[in-house]
C-alpha atoms as an extended CHARMM CRD file, in Angstrom:
* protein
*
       205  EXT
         1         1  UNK       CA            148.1840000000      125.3520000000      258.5360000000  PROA      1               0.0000000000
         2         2  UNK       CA            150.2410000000      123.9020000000      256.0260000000  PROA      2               0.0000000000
         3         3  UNK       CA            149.1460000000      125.0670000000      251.8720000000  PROA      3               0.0000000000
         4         4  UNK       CA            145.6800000000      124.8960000000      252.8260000000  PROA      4               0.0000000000
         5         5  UNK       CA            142.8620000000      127.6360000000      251.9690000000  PROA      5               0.0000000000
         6         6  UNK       CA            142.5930000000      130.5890000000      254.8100000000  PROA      6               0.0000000000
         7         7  UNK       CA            140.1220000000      133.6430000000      255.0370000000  PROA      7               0.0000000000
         8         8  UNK       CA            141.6700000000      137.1150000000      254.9000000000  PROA      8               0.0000000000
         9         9  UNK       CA            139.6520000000      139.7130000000      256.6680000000  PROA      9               0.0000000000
        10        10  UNK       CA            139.7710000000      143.1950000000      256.7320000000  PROA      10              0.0000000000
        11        11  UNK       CA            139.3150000000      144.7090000000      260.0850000000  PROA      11              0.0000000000
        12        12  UNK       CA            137.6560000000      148.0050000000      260.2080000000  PROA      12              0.0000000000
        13        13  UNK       CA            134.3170000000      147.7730000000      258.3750000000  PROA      13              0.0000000000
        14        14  UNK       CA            134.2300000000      144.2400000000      258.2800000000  PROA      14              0.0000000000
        15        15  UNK       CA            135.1650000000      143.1180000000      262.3890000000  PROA      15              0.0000000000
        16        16  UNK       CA            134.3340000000      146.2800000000      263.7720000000  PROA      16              0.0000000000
        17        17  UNK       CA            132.6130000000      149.4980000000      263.0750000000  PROA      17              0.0000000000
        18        18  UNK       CA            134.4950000000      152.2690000000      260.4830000000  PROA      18              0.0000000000
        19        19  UNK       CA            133.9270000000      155.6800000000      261.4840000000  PROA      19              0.0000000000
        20        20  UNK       CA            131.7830000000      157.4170000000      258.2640000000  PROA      20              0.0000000000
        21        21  UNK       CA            131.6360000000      161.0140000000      257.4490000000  PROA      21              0.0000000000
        22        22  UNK       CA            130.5970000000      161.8570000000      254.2550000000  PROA      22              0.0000000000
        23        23  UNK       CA            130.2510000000      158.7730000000      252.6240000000  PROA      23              0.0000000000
        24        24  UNK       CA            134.0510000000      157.9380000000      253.8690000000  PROA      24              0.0000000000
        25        25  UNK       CA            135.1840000000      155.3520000000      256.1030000000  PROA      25              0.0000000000
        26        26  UNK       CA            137.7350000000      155.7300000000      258.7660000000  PROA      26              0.0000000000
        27        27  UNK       CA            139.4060000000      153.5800000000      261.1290000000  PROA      27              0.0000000000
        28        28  UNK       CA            138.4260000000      154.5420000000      264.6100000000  PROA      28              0.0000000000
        29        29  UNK       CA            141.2450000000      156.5770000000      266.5820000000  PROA      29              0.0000000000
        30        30  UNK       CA            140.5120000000      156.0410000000      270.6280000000  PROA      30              0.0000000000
        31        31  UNK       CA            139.9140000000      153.0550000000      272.2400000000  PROA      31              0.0000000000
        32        32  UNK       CA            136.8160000000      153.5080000000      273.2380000000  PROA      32              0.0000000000
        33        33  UNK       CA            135.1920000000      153.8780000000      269.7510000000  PROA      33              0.0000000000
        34        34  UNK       CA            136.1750000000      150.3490000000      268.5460000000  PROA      34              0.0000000000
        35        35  UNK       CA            133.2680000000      148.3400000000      268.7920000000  PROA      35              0.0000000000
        36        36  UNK       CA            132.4790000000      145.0190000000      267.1030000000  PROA      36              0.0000000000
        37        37  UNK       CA            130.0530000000      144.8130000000      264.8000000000  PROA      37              0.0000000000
        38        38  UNK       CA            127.3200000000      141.9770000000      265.8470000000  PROA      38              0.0000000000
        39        39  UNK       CA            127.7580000000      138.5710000000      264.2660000000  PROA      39              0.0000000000
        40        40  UNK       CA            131.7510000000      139.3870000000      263.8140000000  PROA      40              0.0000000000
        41        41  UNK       CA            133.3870000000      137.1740000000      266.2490000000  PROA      41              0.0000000000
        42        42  UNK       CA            130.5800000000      134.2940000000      265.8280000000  PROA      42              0.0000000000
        43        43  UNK       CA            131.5130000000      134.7590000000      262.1040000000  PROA      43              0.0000000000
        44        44  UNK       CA            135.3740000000      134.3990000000      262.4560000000  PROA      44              0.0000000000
        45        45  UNK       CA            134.5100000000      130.7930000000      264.8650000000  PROA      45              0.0000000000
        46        46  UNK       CA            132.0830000000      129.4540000000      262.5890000000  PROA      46              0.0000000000
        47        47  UNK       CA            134.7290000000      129.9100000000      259.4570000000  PROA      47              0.0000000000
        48        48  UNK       CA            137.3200000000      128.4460000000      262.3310000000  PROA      48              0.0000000000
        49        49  UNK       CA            135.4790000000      125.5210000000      262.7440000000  PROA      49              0.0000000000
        50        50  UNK       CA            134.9410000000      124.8200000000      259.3310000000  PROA      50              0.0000000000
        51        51  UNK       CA            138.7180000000      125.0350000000      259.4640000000  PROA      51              0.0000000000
        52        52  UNK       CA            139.7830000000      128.1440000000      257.4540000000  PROA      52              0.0000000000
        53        53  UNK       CA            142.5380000000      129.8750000000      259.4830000000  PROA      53              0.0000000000
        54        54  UNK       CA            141.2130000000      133.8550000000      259.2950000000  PROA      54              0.0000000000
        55        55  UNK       CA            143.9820000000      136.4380000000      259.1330000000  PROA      55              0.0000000000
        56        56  UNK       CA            143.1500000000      140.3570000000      259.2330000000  PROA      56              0.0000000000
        57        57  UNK       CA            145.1710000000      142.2920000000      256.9760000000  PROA      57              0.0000000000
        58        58  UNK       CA            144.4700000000      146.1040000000      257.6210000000  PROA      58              0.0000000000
        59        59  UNK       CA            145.7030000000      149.5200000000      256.5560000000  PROA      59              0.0000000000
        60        60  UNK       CA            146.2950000000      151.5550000000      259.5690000000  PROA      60              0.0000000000
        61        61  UNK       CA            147.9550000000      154.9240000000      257.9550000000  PROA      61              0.0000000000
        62        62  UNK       CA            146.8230000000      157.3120000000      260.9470000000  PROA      62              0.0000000000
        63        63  UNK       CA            149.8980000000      155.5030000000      262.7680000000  PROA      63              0.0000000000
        64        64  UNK       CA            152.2790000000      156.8180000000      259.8320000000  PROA      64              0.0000000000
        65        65  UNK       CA            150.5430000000      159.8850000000      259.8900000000  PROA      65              0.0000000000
        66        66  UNK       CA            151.3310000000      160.5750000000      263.5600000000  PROA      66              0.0000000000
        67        67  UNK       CA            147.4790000000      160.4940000000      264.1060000000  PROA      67              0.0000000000
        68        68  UNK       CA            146.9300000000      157.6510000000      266.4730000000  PROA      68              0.0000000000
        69        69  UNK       CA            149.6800000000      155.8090000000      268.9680000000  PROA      69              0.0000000000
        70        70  UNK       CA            150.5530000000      152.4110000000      267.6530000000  PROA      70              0.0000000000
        71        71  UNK       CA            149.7570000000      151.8160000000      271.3480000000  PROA      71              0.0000000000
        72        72  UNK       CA            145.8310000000      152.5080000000      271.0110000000  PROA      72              0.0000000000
        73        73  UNK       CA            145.8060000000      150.2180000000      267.3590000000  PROA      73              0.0000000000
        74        74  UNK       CA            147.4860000000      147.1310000000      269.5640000000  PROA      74              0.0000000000
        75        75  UNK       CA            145.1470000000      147.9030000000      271.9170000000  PROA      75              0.0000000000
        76        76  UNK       CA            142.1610000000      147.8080000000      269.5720000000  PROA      76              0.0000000000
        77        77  UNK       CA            143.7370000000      144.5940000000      268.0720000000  PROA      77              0.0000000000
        78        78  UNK       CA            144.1080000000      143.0440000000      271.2190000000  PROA      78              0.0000000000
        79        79  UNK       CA            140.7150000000      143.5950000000      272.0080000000  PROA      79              0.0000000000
        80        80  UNK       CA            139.7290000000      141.8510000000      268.5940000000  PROA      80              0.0000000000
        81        81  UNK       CA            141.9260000000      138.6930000000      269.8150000000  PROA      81              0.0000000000
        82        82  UNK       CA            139.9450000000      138.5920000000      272.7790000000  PROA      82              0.0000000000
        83        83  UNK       CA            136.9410000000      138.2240000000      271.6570000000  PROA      83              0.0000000000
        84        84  UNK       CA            136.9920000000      136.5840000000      268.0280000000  PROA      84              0.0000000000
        85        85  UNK       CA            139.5290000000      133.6710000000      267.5220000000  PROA      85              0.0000000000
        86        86  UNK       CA            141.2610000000      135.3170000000      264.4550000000  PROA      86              0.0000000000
        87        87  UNK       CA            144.7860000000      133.4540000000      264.0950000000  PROA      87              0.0000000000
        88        88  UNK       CA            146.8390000000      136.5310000000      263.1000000000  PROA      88              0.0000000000
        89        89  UNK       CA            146.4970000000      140.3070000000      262.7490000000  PROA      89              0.0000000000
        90        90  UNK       CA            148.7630000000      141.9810000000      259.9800000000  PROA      90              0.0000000000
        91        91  UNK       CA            149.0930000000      145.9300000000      260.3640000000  PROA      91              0.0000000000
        92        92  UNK       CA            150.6070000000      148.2100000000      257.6440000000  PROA      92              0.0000000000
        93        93  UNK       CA            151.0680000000      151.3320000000      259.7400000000  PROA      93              0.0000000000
        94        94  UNK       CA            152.3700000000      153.5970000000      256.9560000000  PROA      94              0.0000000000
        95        95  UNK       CA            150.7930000000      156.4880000000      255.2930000000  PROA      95              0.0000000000
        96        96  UNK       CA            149.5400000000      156.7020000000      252.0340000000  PROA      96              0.0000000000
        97        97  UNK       CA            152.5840000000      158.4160000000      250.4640000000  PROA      97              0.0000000000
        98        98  UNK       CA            155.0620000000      156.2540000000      251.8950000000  PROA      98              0.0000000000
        99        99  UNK       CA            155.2710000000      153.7390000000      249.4310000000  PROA      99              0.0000000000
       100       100  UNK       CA            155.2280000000      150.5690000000      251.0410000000  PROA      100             0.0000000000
       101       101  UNK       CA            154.8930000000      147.3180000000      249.6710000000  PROA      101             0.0000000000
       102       102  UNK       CA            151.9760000000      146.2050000000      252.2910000000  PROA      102             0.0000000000
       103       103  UNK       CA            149.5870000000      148.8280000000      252.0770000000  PROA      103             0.0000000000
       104       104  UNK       CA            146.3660000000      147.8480000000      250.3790000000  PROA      104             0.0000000000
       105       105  UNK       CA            145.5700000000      147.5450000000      247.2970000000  PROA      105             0.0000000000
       106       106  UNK       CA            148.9840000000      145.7280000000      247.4880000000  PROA      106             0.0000000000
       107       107  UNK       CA            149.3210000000      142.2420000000      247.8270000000  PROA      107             0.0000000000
       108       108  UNK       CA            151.8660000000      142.3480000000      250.8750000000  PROA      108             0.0000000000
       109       109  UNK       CA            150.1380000000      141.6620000000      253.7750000000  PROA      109             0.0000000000
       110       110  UNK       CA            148.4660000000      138.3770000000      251.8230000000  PROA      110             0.0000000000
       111       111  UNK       CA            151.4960000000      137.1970000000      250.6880000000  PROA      111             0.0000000000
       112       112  UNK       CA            153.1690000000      137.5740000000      254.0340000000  PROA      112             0.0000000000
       113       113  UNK       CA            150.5990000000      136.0780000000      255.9550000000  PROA      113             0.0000000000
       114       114  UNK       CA            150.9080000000      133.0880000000      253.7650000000  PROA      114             0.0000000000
       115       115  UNK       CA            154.2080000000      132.6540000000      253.8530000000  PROA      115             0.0000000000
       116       116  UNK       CA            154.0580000000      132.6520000000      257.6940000000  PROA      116             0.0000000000
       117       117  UNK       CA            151.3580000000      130.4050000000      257.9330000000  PROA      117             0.0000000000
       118       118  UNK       CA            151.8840000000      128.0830000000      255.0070000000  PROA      118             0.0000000000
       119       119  UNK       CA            148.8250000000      129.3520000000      253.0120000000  PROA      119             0.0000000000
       120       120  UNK       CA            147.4210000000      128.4060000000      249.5420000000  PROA      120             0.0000000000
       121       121  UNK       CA            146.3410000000      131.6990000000      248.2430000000  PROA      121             0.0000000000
       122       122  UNK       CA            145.1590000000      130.5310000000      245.1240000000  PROA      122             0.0000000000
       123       123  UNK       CA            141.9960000000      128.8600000000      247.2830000000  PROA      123             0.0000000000
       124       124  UNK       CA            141.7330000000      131.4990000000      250.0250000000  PROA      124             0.0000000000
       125       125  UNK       CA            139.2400000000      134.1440000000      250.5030000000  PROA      125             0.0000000000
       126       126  UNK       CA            139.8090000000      138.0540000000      250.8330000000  PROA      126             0.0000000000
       127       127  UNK       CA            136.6080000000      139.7500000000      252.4820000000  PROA      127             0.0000000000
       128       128  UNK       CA            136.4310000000      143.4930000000      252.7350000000  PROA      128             0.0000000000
       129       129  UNK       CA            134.5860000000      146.5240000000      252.4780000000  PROA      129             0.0000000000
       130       130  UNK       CA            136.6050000000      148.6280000000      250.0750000000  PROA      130             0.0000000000
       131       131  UNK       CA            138.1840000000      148.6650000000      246.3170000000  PROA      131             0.0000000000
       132       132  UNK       CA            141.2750000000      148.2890000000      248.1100000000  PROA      132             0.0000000000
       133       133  UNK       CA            140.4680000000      145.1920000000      249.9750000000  PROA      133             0.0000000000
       134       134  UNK       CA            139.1330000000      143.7190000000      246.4060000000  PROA      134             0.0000000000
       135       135  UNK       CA            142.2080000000      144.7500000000      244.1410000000  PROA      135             0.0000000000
       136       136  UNK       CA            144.4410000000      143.2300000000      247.2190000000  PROA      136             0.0000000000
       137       137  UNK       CA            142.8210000000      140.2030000000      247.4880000000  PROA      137             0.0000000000
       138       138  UNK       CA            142.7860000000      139.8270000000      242.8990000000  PROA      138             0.0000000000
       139       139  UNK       CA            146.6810000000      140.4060000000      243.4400000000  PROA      139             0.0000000000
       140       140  UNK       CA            147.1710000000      137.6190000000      245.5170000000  PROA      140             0.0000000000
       141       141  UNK       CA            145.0420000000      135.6800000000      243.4070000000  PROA      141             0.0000000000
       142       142  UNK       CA            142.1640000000      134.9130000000      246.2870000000  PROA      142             0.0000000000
       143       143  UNK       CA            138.4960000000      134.5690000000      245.9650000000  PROA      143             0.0000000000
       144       144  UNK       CA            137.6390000000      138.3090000000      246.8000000000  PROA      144             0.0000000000
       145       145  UNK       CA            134.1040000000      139.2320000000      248.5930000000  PROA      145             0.0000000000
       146       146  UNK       CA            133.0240000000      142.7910000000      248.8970000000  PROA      146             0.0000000000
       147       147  UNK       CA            130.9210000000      143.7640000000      252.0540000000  PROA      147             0.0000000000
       148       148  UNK       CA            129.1290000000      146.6770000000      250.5560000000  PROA      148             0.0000000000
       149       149  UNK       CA            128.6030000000      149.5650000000      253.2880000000  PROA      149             0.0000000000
       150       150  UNK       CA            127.4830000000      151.8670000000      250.5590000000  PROA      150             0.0000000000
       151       151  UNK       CA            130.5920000000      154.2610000000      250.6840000000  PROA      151             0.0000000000
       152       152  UNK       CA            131.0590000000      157.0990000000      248.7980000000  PROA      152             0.0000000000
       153       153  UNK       CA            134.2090000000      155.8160000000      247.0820000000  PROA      153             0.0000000000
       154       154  UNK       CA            132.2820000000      153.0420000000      245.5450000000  PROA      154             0.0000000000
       155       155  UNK       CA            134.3380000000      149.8510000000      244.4590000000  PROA      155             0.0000000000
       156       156  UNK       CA            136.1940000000      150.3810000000      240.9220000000  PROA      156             0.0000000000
       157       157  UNK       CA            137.7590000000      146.6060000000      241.4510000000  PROA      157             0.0000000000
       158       158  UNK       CA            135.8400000000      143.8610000000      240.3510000000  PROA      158             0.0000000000
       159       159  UNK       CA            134.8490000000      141.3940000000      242.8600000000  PROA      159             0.0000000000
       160       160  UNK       CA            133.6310000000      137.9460000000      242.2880000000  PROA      160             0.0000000000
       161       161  UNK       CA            130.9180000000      138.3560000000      244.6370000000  PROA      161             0.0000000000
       162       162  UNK       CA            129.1540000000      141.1340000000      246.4530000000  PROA      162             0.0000000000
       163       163  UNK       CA            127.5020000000      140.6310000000      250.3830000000  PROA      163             0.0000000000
       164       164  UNK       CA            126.0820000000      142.9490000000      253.0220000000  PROA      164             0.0000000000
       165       165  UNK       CA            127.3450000000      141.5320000000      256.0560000000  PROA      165             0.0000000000
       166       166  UNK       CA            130.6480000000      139.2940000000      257.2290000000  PROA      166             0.0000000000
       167       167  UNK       CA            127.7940000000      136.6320000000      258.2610000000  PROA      167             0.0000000000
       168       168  UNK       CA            126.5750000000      136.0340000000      254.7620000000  PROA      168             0.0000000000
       169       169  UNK       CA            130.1730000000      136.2670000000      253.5540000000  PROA      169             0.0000000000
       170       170  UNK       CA            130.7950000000      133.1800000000      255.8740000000  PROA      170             0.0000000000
       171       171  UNK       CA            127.6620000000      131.5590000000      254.5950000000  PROA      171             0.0000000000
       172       172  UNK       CA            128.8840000000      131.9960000000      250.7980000000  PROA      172             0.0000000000
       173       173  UNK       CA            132.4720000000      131.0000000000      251.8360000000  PROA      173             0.0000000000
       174       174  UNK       CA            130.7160000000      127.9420000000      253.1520000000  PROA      174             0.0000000000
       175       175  UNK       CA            128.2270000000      127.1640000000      250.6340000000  PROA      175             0.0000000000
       176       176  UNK       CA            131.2720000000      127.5610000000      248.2000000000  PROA      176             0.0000000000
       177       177  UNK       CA            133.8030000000      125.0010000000      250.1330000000  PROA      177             0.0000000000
       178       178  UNK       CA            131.2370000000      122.2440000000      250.2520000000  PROA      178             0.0000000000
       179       179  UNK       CA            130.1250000000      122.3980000000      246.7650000000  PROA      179             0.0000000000
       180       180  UNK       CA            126.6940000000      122.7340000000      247.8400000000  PROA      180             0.0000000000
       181       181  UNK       CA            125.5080000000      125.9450000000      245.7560000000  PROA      181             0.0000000000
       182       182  UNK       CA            126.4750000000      127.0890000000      242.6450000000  PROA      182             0.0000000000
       183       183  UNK       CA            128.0320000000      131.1430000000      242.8240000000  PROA      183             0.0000000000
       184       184  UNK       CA            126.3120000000      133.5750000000      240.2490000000  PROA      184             0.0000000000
       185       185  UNK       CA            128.7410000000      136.2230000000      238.6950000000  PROA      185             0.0000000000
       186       186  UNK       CA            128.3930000000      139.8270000000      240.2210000000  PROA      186             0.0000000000
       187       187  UNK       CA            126.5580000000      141.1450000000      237.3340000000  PROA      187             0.0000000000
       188       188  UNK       CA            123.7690000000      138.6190000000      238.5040000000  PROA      188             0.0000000000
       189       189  UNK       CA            123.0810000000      140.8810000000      241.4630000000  PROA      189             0.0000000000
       190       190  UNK       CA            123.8110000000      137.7870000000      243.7320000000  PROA      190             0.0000000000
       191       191  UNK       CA            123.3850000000      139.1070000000      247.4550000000  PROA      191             0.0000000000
       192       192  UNK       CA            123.5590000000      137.3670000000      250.9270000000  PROA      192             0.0000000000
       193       193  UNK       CA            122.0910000000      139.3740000000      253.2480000000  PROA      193             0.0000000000
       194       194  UNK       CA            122.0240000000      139.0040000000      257.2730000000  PROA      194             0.0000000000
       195       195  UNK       CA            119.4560000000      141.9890000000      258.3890000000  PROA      195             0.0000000000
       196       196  UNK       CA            120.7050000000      141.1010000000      262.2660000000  PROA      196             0.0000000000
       197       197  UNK       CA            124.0520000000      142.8020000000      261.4770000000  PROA      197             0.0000000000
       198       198  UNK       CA            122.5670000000      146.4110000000      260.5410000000  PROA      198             0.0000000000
       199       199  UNK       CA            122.7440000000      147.8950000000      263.8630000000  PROA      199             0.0000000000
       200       200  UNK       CA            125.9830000000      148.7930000000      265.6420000000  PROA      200             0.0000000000
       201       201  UNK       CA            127.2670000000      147.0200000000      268.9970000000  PROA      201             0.0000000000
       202       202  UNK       CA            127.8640000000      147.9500000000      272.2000000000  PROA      202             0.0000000000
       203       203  UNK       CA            131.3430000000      149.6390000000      272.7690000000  PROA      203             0.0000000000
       204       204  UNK       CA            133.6160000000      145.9110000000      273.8870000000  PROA      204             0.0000000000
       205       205  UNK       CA            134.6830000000      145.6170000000      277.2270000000  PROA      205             0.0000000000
């Protein structure tokens, strides 16, 4: 993976399901509340074997919070690994106060990750599902895709392009690398939906 393009994926909300309560994701706290959202690991092979190395950069303050053992997130992660081929998993485990440079809407985790893994970030993707995940990704200077769960918080961050599901983010991401279909601006209300990813999975084993 030397200075080629990669995909940067957030993980909760975008791999697996976020835990809403009034309008307000949150990353899952036991073990047996992550699930993977359907289409997620097909999604992260189908990008793999169009060759984009995917990396998941993702805030997880409850571990600087003393809300959840770093145990139960490498757990989680591990689970991930196991069943979608994601290269790398990058954790910022501090709290919001803390002032960190790799919390999102910072840049760090990208930048690390590409440093690591000898990545163009200029031509690499940053799919998430939150303003954070979009001002991250515009820092680094990556194509950013929103996954729009219809959050409370809304998305103040511009993204170039708007989806409903990580499946259609992989088709755009695809349709974009092979030149085969021109990208409308946001404010075109371009959309790639994937109804199939709607409903929640079944807890992962």
């Amino acid at each position: 993976m030397t200075g080629g393009a990669a995909v940067f994926l957030d993980r909760d909300g975008v791999l697996n399901r976020a835990l809403v309560r009034d309008g307000k994701a949150f990353a899952p706290r036991r073990l047996q509340d992550f699930r993977l959202l359907p289409g997620s690991a097909a999604a992260v092979a189908t990008l793999r074997r169009a060759g984009f190395p995917t990396i998941v950069v993702t805030n997880q303050p409850d571990i600087g919070n003393k809300l959840v053992d770093p145990a139960i997130v490498a757990a989680m992660n591990d689970r991930l690994r196991r069943r979608a081929p994601v290269d790398d998993i990058l954790v910022c485990p501090h709290g919001q106060t803390e002032g960190c440079s790799c919390r999102k809407p910072k840049p760090g985790l990208l930048r690390d990750a590409a440093a690591r893994h000898g990545i163009d970030l200029s031509i690499s993707y940053m799919v998430g599902d939150r303003w954070s995940d979009v001002a991250a990704g515009r820092q680094a200077g990556c194509f950013t895709i929103l996954i729009d769960r219809g959050y409370r918080e809304g998305c103040p961050e511009r993204p170039d392009a708007v989806v409903a599901t990580l499946p259609a983010a992989v088709a755009l991401i695809l349709a974009r690398s092979l030149k085969s279909e021109e990208v409308r601006p946001v404010e075109e209300s371009m959309r790639y939906r994937d109804e199939t990813e709607l409903a929640w999975s079944e807890p992962i084993g």
